[in-house]
N, C-alpha and C positions, 0 to 999 in steps of 0.2 A: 312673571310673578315671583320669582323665587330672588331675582336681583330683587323687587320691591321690598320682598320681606327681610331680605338684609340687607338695607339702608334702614330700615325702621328699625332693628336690630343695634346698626350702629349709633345711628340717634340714641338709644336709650343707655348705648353705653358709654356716650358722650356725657349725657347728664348727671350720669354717676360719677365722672370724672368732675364735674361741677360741683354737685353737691358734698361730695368729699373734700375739694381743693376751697371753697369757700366758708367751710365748718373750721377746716387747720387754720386757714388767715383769721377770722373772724375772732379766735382766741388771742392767737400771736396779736393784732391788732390792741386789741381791749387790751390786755395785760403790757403790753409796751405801752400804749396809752395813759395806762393809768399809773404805772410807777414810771415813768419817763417823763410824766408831768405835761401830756400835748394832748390838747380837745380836737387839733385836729384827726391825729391818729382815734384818737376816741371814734370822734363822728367817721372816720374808716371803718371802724370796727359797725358801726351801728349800721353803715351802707353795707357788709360783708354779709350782714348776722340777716338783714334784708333778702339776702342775696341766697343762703340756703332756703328759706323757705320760698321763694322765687324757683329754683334749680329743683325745689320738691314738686312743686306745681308742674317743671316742665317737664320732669319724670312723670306725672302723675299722667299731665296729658297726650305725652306720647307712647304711654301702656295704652291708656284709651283709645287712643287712636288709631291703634292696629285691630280692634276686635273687627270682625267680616262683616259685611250687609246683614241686615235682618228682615225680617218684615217692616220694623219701621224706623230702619235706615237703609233703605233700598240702594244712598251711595256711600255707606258707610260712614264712621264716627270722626272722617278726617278736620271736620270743620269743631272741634272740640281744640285744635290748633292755634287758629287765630283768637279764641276766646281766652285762654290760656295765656297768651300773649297780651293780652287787655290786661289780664291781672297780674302780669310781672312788671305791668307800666304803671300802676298803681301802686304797687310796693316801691318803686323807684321813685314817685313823685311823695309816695307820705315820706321816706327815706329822705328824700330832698328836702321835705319842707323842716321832719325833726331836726335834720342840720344845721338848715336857715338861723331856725329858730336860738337853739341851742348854741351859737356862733354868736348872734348877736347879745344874748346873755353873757358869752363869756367877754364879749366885748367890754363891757360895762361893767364887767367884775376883773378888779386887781389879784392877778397872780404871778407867780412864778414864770421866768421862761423855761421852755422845754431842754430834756436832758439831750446831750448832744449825742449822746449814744444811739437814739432815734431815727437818727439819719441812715445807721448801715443796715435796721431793720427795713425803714423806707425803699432802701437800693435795691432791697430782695424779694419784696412786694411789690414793686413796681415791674419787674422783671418776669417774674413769675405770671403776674396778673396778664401782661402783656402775652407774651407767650399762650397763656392759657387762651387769651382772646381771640391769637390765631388760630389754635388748633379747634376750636369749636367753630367759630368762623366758617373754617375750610369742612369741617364735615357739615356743619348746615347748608353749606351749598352743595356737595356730595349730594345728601339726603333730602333737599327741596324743604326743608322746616324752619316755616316762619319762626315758632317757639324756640326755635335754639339758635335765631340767627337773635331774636330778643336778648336770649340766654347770655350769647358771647359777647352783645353790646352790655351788658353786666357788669363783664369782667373791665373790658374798655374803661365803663365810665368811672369801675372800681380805682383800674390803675390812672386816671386820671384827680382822681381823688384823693390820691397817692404821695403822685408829683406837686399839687395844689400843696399839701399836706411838707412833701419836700423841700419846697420851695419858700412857703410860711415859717419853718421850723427853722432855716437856714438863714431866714431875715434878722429873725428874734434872734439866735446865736450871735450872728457877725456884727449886729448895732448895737445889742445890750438892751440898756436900763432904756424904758420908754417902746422898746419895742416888743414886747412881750406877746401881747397881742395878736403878733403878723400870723400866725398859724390859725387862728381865728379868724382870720379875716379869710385868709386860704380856703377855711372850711368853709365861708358862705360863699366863698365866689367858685369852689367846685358844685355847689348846690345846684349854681344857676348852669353850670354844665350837664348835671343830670337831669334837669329838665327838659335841657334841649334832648338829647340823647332819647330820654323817655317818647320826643316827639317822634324821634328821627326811625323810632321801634314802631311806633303806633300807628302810623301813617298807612304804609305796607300791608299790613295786621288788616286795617280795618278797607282795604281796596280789596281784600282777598275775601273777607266777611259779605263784602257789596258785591262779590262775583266780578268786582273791576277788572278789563281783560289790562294786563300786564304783559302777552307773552309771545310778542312779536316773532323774536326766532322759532320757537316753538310754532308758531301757526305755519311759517313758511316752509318749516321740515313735514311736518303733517302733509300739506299740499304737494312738496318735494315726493314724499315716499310712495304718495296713494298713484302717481302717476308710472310709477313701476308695476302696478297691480293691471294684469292684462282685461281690455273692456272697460276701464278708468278713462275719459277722454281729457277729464277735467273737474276741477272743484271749484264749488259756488262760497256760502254761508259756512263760516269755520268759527264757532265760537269754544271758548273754555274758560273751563272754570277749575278751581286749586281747591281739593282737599289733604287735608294732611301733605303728606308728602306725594299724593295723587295727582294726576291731571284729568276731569272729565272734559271729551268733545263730544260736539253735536256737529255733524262733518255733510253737507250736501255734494253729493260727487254726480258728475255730466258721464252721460252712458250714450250708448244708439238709439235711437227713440222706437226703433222697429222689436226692439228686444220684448219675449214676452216676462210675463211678471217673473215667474221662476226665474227663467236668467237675471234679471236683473237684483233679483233677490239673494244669486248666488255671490253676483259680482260683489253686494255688500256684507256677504259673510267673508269671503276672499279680503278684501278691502279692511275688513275692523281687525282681522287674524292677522294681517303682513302688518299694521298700523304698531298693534301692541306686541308683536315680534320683536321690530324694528326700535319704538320707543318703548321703554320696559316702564317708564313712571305712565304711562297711561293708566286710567282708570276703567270707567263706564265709557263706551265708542257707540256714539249711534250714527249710523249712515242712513241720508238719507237719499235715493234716486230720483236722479232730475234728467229727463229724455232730453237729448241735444234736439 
């Protein structure tokens, strides 16, 4: 219990690394953007400014998601996770589409190419954002949170909207006149990268939503451990399911068939105690006894 509560500890202090680090770009962003003369930097800024109330949502839903069982959440508020995560993929997709949009407007309207000065903000933006994408990354897998694996594909599709952004602004510099443009074009063809991305979040998100079993290793350490539990001969039906950063099982384990109820009753209190011992993200364990 006490590892659970601090990995759900760490998740939240991941997000506030989030929400702070994409508030500071989201300025720098717009403000380079706008006197540096590049829509694509702009449309960064507008995927960044996405991006904090996104990283608020996923603070928001991982306070949530630590409250205890109730009466009428008997497995707790974990599944307030994958919802959460639905609505960081809709800030990504309207984000995507105002860029679409916005990109192809400025296609069709004559300006200026972008200051070249641009580029060494991009280099530190892109670095940064990367970076950032690891280190949330590696504690979303620490901590089993969809939400903040969402979270850190954010930063990903950020800094690839960056490079897009890099790579546009660098076109329009090195050809000149008639090329102005290319950073425009960069910003709709990172659009169509955040959509993928958005998919690549949602997918996951919504298998966890449907109780979809994902968790192969996991089942085979389950069945691994309960046959350490003395009077365990064997296990049948092992299902699970993912909340929050939880795992519940519903675990059928093979006994003696001569055992009376008590014993066999005792064996599955023994059995769900050595289970959630041994794996600390388990949740709710219900054992059920099946006479060999």
């Amino acid at each position: 219990m006490p590892e659970r509560i601090n990995k759900e500890e760490t998740a939240i202090r991941t997000s506030y690394f989030s929400v702070i680090g994409n508030t500071s770009l989201a300025l720098i962003k717009g403000l380079a953007g706008f006197f540096g003369n590049s829509y694509a930097l702009i449309a960064d800024a507008i995927e960044s400014t996405t991006d904090v109330f996104s990283s608020l949502l996923v603070l928001f839903g991982l306070k949530y998601a630590k409250r205890p069982a109730d009466e009428n959440h008997p497995y707790g508020h974990g599944k307030i996770e994958p919802l959460i995560t639905f609505l960081v993929v809709s800030f990504l997709v309207t984000s995507a589409t105002i860029i679409a949009y916005e990109s192809i407007q400025n296609i069709q309207t004559p300006h200026k190419a972008p200051e070249s000065w641009t580029l060494i903000i991009l280099v530190g933006i892109i670095l940064w954002k990367e970076i950032s994408f690891r280190i949330v990354l590696k504690k979303s897998k620490e901590t089993n949170s969809s939400s903040l694996k969402a979270d850190a594909w954010h930063h990903r599709s950020d800094a690839i909207t960056s490079v897009m952004a890099f790579v546009g602004i660098s076109i329009a510099l090195i050809f000149g006149e008639g090329y102005e443009t290319a950073d425009d074009w960069a910003a709709l063809l990172a659009s169509g990268f955040i959509i993928y991305n958005s998919y690549l979040i949602f997918r996951p998100a919504l298998g966890e939503i449907m109780d979809e079993h994902l968790y192969d290793d996991l089942l085979e350490e389950i069945r691994k451990e309960s046959l350490e539990v003395q009077g365990v001969l064997g296990t049948e039906k092992c299902f699970i399911r993912k909340a929050g950063t939880s795992y519940h099982v519903d675990l059928h384990a093979i006994v003696e068939g001569e055992l009376s109820v008590r014993e066999g009753h005792e064996i599955a209190h023994c059995l769900k105690d050595h289970l959630r011992a041994k794996i600390p993200n388990l949740g709710h364990v219900l054992i059920h006894i099946e006479p060999d």
